[in-house]
C-alpha positions as CSV (number, residue, x, y, z in Angstrom):
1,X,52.9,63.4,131.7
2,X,55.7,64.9,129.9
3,X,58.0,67.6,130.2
4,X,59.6,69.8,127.4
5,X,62.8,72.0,127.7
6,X,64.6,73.2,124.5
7,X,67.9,74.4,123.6
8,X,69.0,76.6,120.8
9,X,72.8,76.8,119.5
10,X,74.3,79.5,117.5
11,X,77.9,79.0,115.5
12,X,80.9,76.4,115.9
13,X,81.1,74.2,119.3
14,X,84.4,76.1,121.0
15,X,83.1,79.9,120.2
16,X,79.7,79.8,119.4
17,X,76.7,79.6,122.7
18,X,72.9,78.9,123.3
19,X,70.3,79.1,125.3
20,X,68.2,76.9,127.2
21,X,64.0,77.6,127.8
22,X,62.0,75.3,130.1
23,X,58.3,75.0,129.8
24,X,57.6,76.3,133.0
25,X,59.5,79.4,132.3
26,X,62.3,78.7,135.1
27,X,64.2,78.7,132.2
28,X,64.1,81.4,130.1
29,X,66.3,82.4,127.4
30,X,69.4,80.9,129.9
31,X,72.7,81.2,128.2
32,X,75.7,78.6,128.4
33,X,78.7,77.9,126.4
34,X,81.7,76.1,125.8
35,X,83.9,78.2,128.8
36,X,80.9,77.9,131.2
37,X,80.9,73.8,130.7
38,X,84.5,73.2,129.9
39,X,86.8,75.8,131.4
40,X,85.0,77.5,134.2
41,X,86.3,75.6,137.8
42,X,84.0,77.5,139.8
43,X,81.1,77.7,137.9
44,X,80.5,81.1,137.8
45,X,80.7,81.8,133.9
46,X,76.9,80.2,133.0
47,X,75.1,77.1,133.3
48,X,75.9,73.7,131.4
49,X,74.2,70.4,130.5
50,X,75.6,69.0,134.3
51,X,74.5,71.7,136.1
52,X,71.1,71.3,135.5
53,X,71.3,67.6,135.8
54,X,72.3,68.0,139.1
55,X,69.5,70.1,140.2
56,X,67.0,67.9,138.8
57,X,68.9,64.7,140.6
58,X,69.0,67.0,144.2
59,X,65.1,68.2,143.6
60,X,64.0,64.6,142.7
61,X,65.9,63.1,145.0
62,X,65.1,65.5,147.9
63,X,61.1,64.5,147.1
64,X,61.4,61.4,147.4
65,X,63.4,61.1,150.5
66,X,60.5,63.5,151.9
67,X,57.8,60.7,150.3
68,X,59.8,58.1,152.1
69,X,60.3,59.9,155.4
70,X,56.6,59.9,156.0
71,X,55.6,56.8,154.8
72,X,57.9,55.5,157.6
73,X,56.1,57.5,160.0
74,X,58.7,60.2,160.5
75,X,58.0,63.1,158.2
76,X,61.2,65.7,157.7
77,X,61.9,68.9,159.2
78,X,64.5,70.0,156.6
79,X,66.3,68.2,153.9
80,X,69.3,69.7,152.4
81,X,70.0,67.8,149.4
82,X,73.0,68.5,146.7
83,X,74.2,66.7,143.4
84,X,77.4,66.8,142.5
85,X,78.0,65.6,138.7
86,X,81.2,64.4,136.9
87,X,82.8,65.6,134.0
88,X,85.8,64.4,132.7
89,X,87.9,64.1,129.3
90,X,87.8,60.7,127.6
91,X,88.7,59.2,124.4
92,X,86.7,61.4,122.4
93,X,85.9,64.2,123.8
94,X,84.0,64.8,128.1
95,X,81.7,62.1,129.6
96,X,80.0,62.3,132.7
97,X,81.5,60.1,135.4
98,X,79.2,59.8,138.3
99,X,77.1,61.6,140.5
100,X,77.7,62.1,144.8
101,X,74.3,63.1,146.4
102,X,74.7,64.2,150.0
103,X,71.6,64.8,151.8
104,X,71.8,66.7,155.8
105,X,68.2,66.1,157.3
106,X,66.3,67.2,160.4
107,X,64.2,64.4,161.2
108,X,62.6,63.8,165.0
109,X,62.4,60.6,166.3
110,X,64.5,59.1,163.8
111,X,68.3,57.5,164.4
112,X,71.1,58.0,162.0
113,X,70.9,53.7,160.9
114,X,67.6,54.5,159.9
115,X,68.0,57.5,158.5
116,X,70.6,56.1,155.9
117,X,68.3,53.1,154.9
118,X,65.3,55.2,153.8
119,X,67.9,57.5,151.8
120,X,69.4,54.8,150.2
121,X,66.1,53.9,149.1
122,X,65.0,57.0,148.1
123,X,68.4,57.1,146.0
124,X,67.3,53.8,144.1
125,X,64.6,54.6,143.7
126,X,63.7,58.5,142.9
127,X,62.6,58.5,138.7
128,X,66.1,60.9,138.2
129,X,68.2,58.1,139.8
130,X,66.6,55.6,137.5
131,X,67.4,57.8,134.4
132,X,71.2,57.7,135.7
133,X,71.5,54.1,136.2
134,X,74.4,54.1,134.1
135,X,76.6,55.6,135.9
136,X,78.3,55.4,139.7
137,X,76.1,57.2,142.4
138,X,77.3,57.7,145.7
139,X,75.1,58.9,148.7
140,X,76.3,60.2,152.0
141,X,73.2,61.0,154.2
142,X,73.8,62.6,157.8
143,X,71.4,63.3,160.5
144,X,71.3,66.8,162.0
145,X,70.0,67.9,165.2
């Protein structure tokens, strides 16, 4: 199985922008440029490269907690999964830094000990985890009632 996404950039790096198309059409014609990745602390101005990364790691993520919830017997209620990715200057130019997943999850019959093993293992072992071995992620999984 594979899965295509394109991007198309027009002029210089600082002032020029693109757009980004999926082939499912979630993406469609999706604009982003330098000020939306760079400069933009809240995130408001347009997508970037991380943004979408991070979705992917929460949605992949999220499934496979779900997988790993009910092969232990105790399928979810709710899981509220979010990625948080790193950007930072380096020698050279940005690299990404890390990624924090933090995961809330409605679970019956479940304790919190629990709980946290089968999310770390979900972390380890989801396929957008894998892709991102190179880099530092953290997990903080909490059980809600």
């Amino acid at each position: 199985m594979k899965r295509t996404s394109s991007a198309q950039w027009r002029g210089a790096g600082k002032s020029g922008s693109g757009t980004l198309d999926s082939q499912s059409g979630a993406l469609q014609k999706l604009p982003y440029n330098f000020a939306a990745r760079f400069e933009s602390e809240d995130g408001r101005a347009g997508t970037n490269p991380e943004e979408l990364i991070a979705a992917a790691h929460a949605g992949c993520f999220a499934m496979a907690l779900a997988f790993k919830l009910e092969g232990a017997g105790h399928p979810a209620e709710q899981l509220d999964a979010r990625a948080t990715v790193s950007l930072e200057r380096a020698e050279g130019g940005f690299r990404i830094s890390g990624v924090e997943l933090n995961v809330e999850g409605r679970v019956p019959g479940l304790d919190a000990k629990r709980f946290e093993e089968i999310a770390q293992d979900a972390k380890a072992n989801c396929p957008v985890s894998q892709a991102l071995k190179a880099l530092p992620i953290t997990l903080n999984a909490k059980l809600v009632s």
